[in-house]
C-alpha positions as CSV (number, residue, x, y, z in Angstrom):
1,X,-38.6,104.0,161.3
2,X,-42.1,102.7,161.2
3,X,-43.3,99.0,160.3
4,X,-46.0,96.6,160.2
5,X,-47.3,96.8,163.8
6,X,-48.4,92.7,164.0
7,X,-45.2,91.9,161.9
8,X,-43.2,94.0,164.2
9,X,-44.3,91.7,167.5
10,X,-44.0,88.6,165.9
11,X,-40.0,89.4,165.0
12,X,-39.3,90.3,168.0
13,X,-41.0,87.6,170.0
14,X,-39.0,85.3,167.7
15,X,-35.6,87.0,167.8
16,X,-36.2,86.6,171.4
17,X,-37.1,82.7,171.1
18,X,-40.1,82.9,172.1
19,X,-43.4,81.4,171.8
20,X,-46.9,82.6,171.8
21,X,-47.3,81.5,174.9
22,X,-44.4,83.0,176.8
23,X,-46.0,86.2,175.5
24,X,-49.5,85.7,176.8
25,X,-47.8,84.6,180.1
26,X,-45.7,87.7,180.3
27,X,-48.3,89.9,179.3
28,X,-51.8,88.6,180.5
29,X,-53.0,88.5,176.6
30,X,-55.0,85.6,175.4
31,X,-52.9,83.5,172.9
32,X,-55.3,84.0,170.2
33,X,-55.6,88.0,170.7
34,X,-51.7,88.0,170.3
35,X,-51.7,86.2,167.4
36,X,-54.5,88.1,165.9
37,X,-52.2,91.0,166.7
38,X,-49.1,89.4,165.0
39,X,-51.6,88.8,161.6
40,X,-53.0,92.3,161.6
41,X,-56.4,91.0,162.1
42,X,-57.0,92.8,165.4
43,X,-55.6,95.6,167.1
44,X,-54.4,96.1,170.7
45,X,-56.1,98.6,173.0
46,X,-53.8,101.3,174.7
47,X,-53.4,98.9,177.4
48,X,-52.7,96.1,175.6
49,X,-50.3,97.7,173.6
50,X,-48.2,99.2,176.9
51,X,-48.4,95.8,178.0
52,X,-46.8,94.0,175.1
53,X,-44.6,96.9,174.9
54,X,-43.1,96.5,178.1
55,X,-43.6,93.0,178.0
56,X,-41.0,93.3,174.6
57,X,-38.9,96.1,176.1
58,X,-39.3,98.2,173.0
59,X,-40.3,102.0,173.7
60,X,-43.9,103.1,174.0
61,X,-44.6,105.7,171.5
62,X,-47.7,106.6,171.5
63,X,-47.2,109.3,169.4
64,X,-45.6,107.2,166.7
65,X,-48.5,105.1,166.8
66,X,-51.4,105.7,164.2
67,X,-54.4,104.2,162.9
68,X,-54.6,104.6,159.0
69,X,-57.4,104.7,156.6
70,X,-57.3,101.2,155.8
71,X,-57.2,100.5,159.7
72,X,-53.2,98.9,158.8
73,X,-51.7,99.9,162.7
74,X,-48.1,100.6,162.5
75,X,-45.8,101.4,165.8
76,X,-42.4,103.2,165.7
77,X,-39.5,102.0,167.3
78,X,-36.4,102.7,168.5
79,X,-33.3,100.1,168.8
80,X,-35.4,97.2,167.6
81,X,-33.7,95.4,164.8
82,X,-35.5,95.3,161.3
């Protein structure tokens, strides 16, 4: 199952209660990067996706990871809930 890579963050993040700030915090990402990642407006470096990924405790797939034509950056996940 693949998603909306920024929309896919910002779920979990919520689900887990928390803000934008406990993210940054956890993951050493300025605020307003994550939440230019959350609105698809920027997109995270390999580091900074492993980071936010183990940050999150959802898998790192990089293979499941692909920049499209229209630069729209999607992740695939395992366990996550939709």
């Amino acid at each position: 199952m693949s998603m909306n890579f920024g929309k896919t963050i910002k779920d979990i993040r919520l689900e887990r209660q928390e803000t934008l700030h406990q993210l940054s915090m956890g993951t050493d990402i300025d605020m307003t990067l994550l939440s230019k990642f959350e609105r698809d407006v920027r997109f995270p470096t390999d580091d900074q996706l492993k980071r936010i990924s183990n940050y999150l405790g959802i898998p790192e797939f990089y293979s499941g990871v692909a920049r499209t034509t229209t630069l729209s950056f999607r992740i695939a996940y395992i366990g996550v809930p939709g």
